[in-house]
C-alpha positions as CSV (number, residue, x, y, z in Angstrom):
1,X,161.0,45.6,140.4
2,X,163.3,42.6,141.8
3,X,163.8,39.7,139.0
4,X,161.9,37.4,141.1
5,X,158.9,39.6,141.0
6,X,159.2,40.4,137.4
7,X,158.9,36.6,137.2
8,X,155.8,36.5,139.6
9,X,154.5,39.1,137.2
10,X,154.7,36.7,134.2
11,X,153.3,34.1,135.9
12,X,149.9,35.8,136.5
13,X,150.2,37.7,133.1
14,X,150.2,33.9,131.6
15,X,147.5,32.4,133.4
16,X,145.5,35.9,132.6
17,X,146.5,35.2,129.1
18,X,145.0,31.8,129.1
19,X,142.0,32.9,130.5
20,X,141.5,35.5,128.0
21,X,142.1,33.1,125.2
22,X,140.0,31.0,126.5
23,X,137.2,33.6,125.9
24,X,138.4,34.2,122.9
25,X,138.1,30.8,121.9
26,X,134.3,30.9,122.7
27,X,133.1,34.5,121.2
28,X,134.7,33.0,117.8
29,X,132.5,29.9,118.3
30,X,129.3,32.1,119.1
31,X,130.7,34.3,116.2
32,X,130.4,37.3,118.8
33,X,132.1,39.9,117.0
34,X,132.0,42.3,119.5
35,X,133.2,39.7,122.3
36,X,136.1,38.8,120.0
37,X,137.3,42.4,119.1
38,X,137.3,42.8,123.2
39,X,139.7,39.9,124.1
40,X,141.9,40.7,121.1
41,X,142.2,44.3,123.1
42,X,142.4,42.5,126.3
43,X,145.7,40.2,124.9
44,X,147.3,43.3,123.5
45,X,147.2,44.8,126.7
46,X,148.5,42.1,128.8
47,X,150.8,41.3,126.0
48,X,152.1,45.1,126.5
49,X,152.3,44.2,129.9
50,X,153.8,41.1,129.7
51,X,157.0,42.5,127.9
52,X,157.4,44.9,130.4
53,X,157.4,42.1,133.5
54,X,160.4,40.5,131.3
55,X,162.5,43.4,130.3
56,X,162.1,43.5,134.2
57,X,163.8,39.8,134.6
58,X,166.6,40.7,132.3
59,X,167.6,44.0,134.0
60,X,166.7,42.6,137.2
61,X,165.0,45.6,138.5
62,X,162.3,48.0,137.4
63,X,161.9,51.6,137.4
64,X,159.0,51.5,140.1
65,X,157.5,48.4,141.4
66,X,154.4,49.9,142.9
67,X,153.7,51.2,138.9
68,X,154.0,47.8,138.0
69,X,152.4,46.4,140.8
70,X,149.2,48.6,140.1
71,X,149.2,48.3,136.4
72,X,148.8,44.5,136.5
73,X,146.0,44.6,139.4
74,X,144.5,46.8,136.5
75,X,144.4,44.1,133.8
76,X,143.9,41.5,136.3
77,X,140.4,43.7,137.3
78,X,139.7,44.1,133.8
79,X,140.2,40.2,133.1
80,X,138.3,39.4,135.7
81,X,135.4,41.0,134.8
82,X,135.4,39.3,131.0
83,X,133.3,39.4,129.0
84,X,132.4,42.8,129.3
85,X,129.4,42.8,127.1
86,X,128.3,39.9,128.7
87,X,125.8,41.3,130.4
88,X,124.8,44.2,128.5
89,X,120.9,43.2,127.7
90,X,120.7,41.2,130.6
91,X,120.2,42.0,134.4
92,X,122.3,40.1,136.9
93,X,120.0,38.2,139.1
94,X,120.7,38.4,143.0
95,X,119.3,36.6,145.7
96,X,119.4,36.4,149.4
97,X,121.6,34.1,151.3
98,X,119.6,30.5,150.6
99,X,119.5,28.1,153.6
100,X,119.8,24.5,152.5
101,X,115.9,24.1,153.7
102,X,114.7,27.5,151.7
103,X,112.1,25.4,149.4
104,X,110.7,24.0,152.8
105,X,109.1,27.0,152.9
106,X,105.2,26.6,153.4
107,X,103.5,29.6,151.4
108,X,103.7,33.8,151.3
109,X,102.1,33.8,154.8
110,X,103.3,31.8,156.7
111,X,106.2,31.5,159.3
112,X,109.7,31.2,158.3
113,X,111.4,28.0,158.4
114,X,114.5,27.8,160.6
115,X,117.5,27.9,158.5
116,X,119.1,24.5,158.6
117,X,120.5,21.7,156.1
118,X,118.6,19.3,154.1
119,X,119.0,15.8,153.4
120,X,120.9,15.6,149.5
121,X,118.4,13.2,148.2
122,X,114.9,15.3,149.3
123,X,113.1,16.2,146.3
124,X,111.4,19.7,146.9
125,X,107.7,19.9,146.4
126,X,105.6,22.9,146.3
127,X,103.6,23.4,149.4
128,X,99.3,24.2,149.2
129,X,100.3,27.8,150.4
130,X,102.6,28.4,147.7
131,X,100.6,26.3,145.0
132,X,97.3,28.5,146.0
133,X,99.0,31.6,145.7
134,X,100.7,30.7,142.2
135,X,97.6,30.0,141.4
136,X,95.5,33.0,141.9
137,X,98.3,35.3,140.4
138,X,98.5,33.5,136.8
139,X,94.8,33.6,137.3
140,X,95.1,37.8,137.5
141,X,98.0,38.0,135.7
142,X,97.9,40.8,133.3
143,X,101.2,41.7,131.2
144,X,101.9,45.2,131.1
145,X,101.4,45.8,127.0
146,X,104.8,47.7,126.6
147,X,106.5,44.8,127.7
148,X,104.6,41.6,125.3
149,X,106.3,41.8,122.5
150,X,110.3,41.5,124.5
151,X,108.1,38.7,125.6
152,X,108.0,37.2,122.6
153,X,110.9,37.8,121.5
154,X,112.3,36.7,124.0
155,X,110.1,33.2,123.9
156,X,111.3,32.8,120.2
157,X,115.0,32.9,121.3
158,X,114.0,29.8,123.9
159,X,112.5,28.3,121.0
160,X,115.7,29.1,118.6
161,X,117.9,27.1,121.4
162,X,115.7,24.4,121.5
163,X,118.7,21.3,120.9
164,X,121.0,22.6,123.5
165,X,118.1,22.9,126.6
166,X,117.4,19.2,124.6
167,X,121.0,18.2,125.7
168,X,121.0,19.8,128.6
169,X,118.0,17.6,130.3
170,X,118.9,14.4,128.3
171,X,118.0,11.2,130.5
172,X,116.0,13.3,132.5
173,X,112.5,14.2,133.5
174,X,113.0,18.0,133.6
175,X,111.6,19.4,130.5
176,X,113.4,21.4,128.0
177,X,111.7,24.8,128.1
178,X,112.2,24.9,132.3
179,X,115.7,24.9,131.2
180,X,115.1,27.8,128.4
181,X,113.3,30.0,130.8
182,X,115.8,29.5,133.4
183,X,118.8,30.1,131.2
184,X,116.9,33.4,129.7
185,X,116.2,34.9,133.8
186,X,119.9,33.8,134.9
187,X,122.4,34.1,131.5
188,X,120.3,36.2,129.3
189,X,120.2,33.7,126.9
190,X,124.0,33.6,126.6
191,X,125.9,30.3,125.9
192,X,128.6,31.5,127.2
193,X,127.7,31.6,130.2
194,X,126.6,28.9,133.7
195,X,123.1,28.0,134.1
196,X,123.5,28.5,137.9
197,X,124.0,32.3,137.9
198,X,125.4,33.7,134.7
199,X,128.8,33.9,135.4
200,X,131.3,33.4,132.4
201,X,131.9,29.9,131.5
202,X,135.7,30.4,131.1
203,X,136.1,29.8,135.0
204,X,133.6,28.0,137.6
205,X,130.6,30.2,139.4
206,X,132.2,33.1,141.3
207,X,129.0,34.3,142.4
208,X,126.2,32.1,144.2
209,X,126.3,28.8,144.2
210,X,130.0,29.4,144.4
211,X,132.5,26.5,142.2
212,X,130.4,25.1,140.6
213,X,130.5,22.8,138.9
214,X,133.3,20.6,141.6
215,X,135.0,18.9,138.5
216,X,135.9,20.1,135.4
217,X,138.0,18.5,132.5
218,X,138.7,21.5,130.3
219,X,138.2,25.3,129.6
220,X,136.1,27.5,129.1
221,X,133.3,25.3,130.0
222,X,131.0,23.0,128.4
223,X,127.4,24.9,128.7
224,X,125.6,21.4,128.6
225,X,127.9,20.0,130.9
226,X,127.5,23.3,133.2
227,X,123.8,23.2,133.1
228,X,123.7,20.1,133.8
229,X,125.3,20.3,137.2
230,X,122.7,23.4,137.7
231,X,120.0,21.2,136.9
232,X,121.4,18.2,139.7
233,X,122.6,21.4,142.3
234,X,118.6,22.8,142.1
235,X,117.5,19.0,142.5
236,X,115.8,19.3,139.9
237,X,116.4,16.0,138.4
238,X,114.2,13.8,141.0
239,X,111.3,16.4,140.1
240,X,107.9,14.4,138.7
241,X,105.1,17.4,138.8
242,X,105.4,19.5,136.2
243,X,102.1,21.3,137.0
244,X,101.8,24.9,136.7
245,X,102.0,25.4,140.6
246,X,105.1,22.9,140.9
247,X,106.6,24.8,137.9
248,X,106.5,28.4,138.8
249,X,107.5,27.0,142.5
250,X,110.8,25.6,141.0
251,X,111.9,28.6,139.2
252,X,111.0,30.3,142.5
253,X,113.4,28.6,144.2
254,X,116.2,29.3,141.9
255,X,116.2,33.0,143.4
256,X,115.1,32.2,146.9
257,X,112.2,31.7,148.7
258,X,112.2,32.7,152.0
259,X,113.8,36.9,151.6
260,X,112.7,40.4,151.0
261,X,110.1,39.8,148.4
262,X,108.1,37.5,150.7
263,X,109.0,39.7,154.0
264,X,107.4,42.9,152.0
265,X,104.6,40.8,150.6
266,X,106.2,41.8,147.0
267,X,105.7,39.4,144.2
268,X,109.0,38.4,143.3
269,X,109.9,39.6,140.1
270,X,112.2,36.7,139.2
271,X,108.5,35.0,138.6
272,X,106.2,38.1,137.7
273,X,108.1,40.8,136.8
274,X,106.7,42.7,133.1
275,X,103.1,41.6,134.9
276,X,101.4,44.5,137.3
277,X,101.5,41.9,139.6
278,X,105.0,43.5,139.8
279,X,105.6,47.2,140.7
280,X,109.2,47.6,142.8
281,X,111.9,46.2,145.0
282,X,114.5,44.4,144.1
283,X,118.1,42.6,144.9
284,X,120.6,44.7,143.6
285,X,123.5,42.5,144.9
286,X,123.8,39.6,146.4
287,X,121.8,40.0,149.8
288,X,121.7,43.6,149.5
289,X,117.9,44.8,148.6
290,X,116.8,48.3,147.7
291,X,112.4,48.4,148.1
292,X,113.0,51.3,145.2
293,X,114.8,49.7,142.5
294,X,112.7,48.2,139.5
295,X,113.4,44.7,137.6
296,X,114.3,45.6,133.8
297,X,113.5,41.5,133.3
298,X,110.8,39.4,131.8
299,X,109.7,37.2,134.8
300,X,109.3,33.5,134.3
301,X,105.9,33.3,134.3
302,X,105.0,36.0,131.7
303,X,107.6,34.3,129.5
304,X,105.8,30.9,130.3
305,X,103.0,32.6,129.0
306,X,105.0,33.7,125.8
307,X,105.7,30.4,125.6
308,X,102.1,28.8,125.4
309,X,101.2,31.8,122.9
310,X,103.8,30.8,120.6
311,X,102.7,27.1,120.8
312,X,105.8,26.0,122.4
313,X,104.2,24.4,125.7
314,X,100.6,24.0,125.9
315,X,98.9,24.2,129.8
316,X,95.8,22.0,130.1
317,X,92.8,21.9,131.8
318,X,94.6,20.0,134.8
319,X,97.2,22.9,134.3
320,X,99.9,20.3,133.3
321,X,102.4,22.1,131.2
322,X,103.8,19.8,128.5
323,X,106.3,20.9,125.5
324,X,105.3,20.7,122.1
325,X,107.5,18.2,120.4
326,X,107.5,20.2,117.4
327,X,109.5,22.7,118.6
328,X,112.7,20.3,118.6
329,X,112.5,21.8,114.6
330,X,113.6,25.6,116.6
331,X,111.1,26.8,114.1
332,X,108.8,28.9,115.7
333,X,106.7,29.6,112.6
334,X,105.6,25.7,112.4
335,X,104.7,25.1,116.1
336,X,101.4,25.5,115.3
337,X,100.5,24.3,111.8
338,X,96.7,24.9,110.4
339,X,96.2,20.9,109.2
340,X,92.0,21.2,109.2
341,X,90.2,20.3,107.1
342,X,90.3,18.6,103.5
343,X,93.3,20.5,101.8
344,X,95.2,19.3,104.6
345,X,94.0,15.9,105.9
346,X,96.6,13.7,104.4
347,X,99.5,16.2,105.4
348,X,98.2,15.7,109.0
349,X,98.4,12.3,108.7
350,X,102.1,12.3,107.2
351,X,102.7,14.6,110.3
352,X,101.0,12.4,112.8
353,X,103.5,10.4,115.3
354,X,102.9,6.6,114.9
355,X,104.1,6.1,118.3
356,X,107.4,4.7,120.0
357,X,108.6,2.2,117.2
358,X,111.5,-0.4,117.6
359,X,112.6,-3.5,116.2
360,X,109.7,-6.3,116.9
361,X,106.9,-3.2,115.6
362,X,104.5,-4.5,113.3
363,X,105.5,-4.3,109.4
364,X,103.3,-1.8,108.5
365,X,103.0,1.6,106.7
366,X,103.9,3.5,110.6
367,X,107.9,2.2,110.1
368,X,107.6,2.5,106.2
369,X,107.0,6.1,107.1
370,X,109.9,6.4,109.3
371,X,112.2,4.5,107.0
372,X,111.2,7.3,104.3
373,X,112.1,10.3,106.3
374,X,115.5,8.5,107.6
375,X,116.1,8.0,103.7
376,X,115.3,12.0,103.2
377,X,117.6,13.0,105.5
378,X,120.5,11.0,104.3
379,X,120.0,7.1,106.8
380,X,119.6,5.2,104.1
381,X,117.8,2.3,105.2
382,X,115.8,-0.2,103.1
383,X,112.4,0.8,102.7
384,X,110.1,-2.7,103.1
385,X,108.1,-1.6,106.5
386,X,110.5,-3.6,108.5
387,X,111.8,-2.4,111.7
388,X,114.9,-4.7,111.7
389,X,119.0,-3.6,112.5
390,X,119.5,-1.5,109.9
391,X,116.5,1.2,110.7
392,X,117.0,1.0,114.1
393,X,121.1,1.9,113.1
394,X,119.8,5.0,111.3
395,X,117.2,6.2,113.5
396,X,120.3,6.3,116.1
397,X,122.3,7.7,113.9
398,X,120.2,10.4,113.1
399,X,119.3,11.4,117.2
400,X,122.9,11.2,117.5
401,X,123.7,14.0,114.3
402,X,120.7,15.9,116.2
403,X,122.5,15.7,119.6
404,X,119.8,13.3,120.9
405,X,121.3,10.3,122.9
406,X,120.8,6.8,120.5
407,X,117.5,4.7,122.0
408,X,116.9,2.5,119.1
409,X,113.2,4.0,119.2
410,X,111.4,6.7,117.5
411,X,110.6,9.2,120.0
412,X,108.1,12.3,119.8
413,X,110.9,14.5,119.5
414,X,112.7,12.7,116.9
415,X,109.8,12.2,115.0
416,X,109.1,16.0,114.8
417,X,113.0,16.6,113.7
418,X,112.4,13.6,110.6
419,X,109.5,15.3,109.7
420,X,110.6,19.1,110.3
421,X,110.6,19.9,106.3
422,X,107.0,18.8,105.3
423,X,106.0,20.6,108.7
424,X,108.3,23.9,107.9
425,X,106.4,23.6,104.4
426,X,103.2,23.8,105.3
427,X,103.8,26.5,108.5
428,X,101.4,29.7,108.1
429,X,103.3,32.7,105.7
430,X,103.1,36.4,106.6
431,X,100.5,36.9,103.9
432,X,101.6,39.1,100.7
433,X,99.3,42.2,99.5
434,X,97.9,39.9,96.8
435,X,96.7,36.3,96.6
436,X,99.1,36.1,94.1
437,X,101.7,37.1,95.9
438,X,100.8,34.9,98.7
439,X,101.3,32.0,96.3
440,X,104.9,32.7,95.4
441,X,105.5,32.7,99.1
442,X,104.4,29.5,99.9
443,X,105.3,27.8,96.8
444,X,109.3,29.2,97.8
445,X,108.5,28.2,101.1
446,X,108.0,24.2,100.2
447,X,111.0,24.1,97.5
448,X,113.1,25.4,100.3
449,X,112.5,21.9,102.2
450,X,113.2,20.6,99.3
451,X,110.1,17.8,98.4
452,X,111.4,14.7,96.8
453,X,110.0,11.1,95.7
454,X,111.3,8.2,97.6
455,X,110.6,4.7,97.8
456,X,109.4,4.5,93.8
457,X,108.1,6.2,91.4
458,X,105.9,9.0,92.0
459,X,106.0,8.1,96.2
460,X,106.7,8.8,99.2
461,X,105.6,11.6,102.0
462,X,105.8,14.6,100.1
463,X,103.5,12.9,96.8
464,X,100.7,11.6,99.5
465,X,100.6,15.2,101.2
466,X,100.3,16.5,97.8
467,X,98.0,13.9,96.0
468,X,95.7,13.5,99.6
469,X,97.4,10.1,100.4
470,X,97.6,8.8,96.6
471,X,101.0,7.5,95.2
472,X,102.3,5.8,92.6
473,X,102.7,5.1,88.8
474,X,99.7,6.9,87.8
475,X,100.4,9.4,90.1
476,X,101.8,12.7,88.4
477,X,101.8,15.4,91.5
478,X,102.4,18.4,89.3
479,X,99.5,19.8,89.7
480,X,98.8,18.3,93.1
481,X,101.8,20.4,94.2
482,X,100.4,23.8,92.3
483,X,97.0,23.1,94.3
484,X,98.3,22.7,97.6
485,X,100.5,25.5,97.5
486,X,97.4,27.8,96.6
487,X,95.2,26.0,99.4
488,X,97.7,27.2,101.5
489,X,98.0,30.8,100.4
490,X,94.3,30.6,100.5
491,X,94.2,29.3,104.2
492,X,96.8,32.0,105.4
493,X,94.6,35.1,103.7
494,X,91.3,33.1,105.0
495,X,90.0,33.8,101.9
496,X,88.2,31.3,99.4
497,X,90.1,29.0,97.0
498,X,89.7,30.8,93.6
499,X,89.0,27.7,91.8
500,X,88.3,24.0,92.5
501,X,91.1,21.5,92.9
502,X,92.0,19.0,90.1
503,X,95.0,16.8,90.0
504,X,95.1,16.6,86.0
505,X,96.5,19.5,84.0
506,X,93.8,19.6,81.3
507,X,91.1,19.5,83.7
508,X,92.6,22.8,85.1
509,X,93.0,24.2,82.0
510,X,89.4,23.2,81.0
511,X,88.0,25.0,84.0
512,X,90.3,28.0,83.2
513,X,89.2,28.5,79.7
514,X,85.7,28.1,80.5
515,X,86.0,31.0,83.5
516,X,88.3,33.3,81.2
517,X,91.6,32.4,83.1
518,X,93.0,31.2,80.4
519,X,96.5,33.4,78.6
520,X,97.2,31.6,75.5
521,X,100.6,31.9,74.2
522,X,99.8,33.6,71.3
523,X,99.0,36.8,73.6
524,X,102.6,36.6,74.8
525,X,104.1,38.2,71.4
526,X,105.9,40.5,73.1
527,X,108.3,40.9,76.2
528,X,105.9,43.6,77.5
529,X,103.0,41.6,76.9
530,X,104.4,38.8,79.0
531,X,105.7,40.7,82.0
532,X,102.6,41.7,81.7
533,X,100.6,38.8,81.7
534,X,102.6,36.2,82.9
535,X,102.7,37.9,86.1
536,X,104.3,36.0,89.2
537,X,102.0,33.7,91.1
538,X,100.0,32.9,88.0
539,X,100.0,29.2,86.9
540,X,102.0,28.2,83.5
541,X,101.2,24.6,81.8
542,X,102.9,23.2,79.1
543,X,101.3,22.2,76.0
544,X,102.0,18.9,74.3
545,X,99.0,19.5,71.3
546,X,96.8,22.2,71.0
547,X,94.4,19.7,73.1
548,X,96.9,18.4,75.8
549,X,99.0,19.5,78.6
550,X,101.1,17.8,80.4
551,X,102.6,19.9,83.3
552,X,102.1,22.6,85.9
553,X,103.6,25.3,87.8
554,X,104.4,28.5,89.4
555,X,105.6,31.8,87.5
556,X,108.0,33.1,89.9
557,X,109.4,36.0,87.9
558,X,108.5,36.9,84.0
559,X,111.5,37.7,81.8
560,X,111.9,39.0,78.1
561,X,112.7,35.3,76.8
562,X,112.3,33.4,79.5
563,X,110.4,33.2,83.2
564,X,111.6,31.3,86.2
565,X,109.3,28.8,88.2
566,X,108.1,27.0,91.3
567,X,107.4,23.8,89.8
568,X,106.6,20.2,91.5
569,X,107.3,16.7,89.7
570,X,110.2,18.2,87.6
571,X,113.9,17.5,87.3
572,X,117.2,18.9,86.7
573,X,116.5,19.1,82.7
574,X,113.3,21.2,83.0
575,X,111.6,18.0,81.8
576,X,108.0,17.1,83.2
577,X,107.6,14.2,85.8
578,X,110.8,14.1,87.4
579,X,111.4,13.3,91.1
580,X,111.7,16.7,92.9
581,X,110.2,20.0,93.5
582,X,112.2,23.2,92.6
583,X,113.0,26.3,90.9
584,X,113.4,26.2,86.9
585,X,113.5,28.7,84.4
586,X,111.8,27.8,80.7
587,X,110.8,29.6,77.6
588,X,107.4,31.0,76.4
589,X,107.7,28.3,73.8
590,X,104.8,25.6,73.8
591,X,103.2,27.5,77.0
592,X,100.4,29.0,77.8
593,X,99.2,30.8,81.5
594,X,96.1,30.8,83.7
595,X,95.0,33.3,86.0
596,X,94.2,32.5,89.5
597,X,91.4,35.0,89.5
């Protein structure tokens, strides 16, 4: 090879380099193992290759420059196709060639609509034909069984990337799961990769829409900023009916409406595929259809479906789809929280939005609430029921930690991510084999969240979801905590609460002696004896006098000279009243047991 094209073959060596790097750069951020251990190959070979090209300048020839030539249109193939596991649960969409006018479209029966440009600022809107037809399929839907539960999972991951579809749509009306559903059809769920088609974010769109997006500052790319030129390409943003019809019409038109699948009369599978709606015939490149092939993808409508199952969106009577703000947690186990009935009246209310507040609100107990869970979460603001500068500088501050643009007003969402703990405490458990069992579950469950006092002594959120709205002074939520917790247990069994509810120690302990739950410590003598009866889930109470106790709790786990516990109203020292909810460990000293059953 000539020295000037061993220097042409450094060149594109170095800008494949960079673009490998660049990849590199955003497996380590997804912590994709397998992405990362691929570009590391990828470098070593062009670095290989690399030291060939300049061993090339320095003799100023090469041994065979059609070797060389074909060995670096080898790693430039193999670049170009990075990341190679990018697709490897996911199915490339493809689509037919879209005309500008492909949403003018007027239903699956009727006449084509001549190819031609649209206007940039026309807002597509689902036509009666179209709306009718989406209609009467979700109607008859019926998901094929084998594929519910990829579904679900599937729905779950949408849920999981709640924040960045959050980001993605921020300022606009285009709501979050759209995004989620769209990104899981087109990327596989992949942040690595462009909203608009699923090509690598380390480069614009290769495939359909091609360069996109026009301008960009930096790579690989932003996925937010990516998705959000999808969002404006699919003019999406001027969008104001999010009714079931308009909904499954707009995910339609991200693969095309006017193409095979309508010519055929074939339910396109980008909506409907995993439903027998769905049989064959798909695009299996870019304008290239085979009738045969099958879609190995969840369609957007079945994992709609998922969706509303999981609690995520709900569809109403008026088949409005609308999010759950709950969701903005990325918890799918308390989208749908069981707050019915008395055990859980005043944790509905703690979890109840008090509506958009800002400064000029009324001083009342809605921004003493908010003020609370700011303080909770670390914005400390004076707690006095006063919306003035200093909450409103927290509430922003927090949207902002949560990637939420700053408003200076408590939004749904925001109010679902303040509250988040108390409604992640009280979400349903996978009930245990045992009531028992169940107990130590939930109780783990709350002290993970980590419940707290605040405001004063004895108040707060947390003390009025466990005391049923009391707080203060008198109010010692020991036991309030241990009778919540098995409320719960009992609620997720659906079984019957074992014993009646009593926020003072002694009166539980009266009840237990006078059903036989009662362990004193005296039948504790030995460290059998206490694994044995001390079991976990059991409640222990400390004894002040032979006639008085003082505090309650959870035995987590017996040991020889010592148990640990799942305790409410306790602090650091082990002591009995303190501010928090925790894990503890004590001796048998001074205690005595009751039995749930």
């Amino acid at each position: 090879m000539p020295a000037i094209d061993s220097v042409k073959a450094v060149k594109e060596l170095d800008a494949l380099r960079a673009e490998v790097a660049a990849a590199l750069q955003l497996a380590r951020a997804e912590n994709n193992q397998a992405a990362i251990d691929q570009a590391k190959s990828l470098l070593s070979m062009i670095d290989d290759e690399t030291d060939d090209a300049v061993a090339g300048i320095f003799q100023g020839f090469a041994a065979d420059l059609a070797d060389m030539r074909s060995r670096l249109e080898e790693v430039t193939r193999r670049v170009k196709g990075w990341p190679f596991a990018e697709h490897e649960t996911h199915e490339v969409q493809f689509r037919a060639k879209l005309a500008d006018n492909d949403f003018e479209d007027k239903g699956p029966k009727s006449k084509n609509v001549t190819p031609g440009a649209a206007p940039e600022d026309v807002v597509p809107v689902v036509a009666k034909g179209w709306s009718d037809a989406y209609i009467d399929l979700w109607n008859t839907m019926v998901i094929r069984p084998e594929w519910y539960d990829k579904a679900i999972a599937l729905a779950k991951k949408i849920v999981a990337g709640q924040s960045k579809y959050a980001a993605a749509v921020q300022g606009m009306n285009v709501p979050w799961w759209f995004v989620g559903v769209v990104h899981a059809m087109e990327c596989g769920l992949k942040f690595s990769t462009h909203l608009h088609n699923g090509d690598s974010l380390v480069r614009r769109t290769v495939r359909v829409p091609k360069g996109r997006p026009p301008v960009v500052e930096s790579f690989p790319i932003d996925w937010v900023y990516s998705a959000r030129d999808a969002i404006a390409y699919e003019r999406l943003t001027g969008v104001k009916d999010w009714s079931l019809p308009s909904v499954l019409f707009h995910w339609h038109r991200f693969n095309g409406i006017q193409n095979n699948y309508k010519e055929l009369g074939i339910p396109t599978p980008y909506l409907w595929s995993a439903s027998k709606h769905y049989v064959k015939g798909k695009y299996v490149q870019d304008g290239i259809f085979d009738p045969n092939a099958v879609s190995k993808q969840v369609g957007a409508a079945v994992l709609l479906k998922a969706l509303i199952d999981l609690g995520a969106v709900t569809l109403d009577a008026k088949q409005v789809v609308t999010g759950n703000p709950a969701a903005a947690t990325q918890d799918v186990s308390s989208l749908v929280v069981d707050v019915s009935g008395a055990a859980f009246k005043h944790v509905a209310a703690e979890l109840d939005y008090p509506g958009p507040l800002h400064i000029g609100s009324p001083k009342d107990i809605s921004v003493r609430r908010l003020q609370e869970w700011l303080y909770l979460h670390g914005f400390v603001t004076p707690i006095d029921s006063d919306f003035a500068n200093s909450t409103a500088e927290q509430l922003d501050k927090f949207a902002a930690a949560n990637g939420r643009v700053a408003a200076g007003t408590l939004s749904e969402e925001l109010w679902a991510l303040l509250t988040a703990p108390l409604r992640k405490a009280t979400a349903p458990v996978l009930p245990a084999e045992t009531l028992e069992d169940t107990i130590v579950k939930v109780a783990q469950q709350h002290i993970d969240q980590m419940p707290t006092e605040i405001g004063g002594y004895n108040k707060g959120p947390w003390v009025r979801a466990y005391m049923r709205g009391k707080e203060g002074v008198s109010q010692k939520w020991c036991a309030g905590f241990v009778c919540l917790v098995v409320e719960q247990a009992v609620r997720d069994l659906e079984t019957k609460m074992p014993f009646k509810r009593k926020v003072g120690v002694d009166d539980l302990v009266k009840d237990a002696q006078a059903e036989n739950r009662f362990i004193g410590e005296t039948e504790l003598s030995t460290p059998l004896l206490r694994k044995s009866k001390a079991r976990p889930g059991r409640l222990f109470v400390v004894r002040e006098s032979p006639t008085d106790w003082t505090h309650v709790g959870i035995v987590l786990s017996p040991m020889a000279d010592t148990f640990d516990t799942l305790e409410g109203n306790t602090g650091g020292d082990g002591g009995t009243d303190g501010p928090n909810a925790r894990r503890g460990n004590r001796s048998y000293l001074n205690k005595d047991f009751l039995r749930i059953l």
